[in-house]
N, C-alpha and C positions, 0 to 999 in steps of 0.2 A: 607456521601457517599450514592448513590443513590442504593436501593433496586435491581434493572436493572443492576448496575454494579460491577463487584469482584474489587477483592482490588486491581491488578492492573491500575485499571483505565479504562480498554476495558469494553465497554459496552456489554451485552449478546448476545446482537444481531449481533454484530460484531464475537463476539465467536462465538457461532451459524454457520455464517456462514461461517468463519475459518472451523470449526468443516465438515461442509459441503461439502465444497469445497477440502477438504482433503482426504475425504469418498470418494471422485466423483472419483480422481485422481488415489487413491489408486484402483481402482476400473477397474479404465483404461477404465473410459467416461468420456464426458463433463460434467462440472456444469451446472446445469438446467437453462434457459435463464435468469429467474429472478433474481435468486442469483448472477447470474456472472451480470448482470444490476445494482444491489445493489451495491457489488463491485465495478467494475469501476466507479459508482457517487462516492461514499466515496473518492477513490482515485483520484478522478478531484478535490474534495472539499477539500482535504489532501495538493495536488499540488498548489490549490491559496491562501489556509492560509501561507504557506511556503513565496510565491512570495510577498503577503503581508506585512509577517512579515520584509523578507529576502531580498527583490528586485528579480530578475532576477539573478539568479545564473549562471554562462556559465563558466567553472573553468576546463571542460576535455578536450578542445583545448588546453591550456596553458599546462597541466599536458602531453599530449601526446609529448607536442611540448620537455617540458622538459627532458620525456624519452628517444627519440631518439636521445637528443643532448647529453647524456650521455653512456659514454663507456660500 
């Protein structure tokens, strides 16, 4: 395991800016531009590993459709 990462597996930096953006919220302001920047790449690059692995997932039409047909 890398020096940079706890034994979960999250890299520090990712924690960090968990850590961060938590402080912000708690704080009742925004996350600083860059952070919340950071953030959303991760989570676009999180989103096309997925799409990748996974194809095109679209599963919450069918799921709604199935709720409402049910009593």
């Amino acid at each position: 395991m890398s020096a940079d990462t706890f034994p979960t597996g999250i890299p520090a930096e990712t924690l960090a800016d968990l850590e961060a953006v938590a402080a912000a919220v708690a704080a009742g302001r925004k996350p600083d531009p860059e952070l919340a920047r950071r953030v959303r790449e991760r989570a676009r690059q999180a989103t096309e590993a997925v799409r990748r692995r996974c194809g095109e997932l679209n599963i919450a039409v069918d799921l709604i459709r199935q709720t409402r047909d049910e009593p």
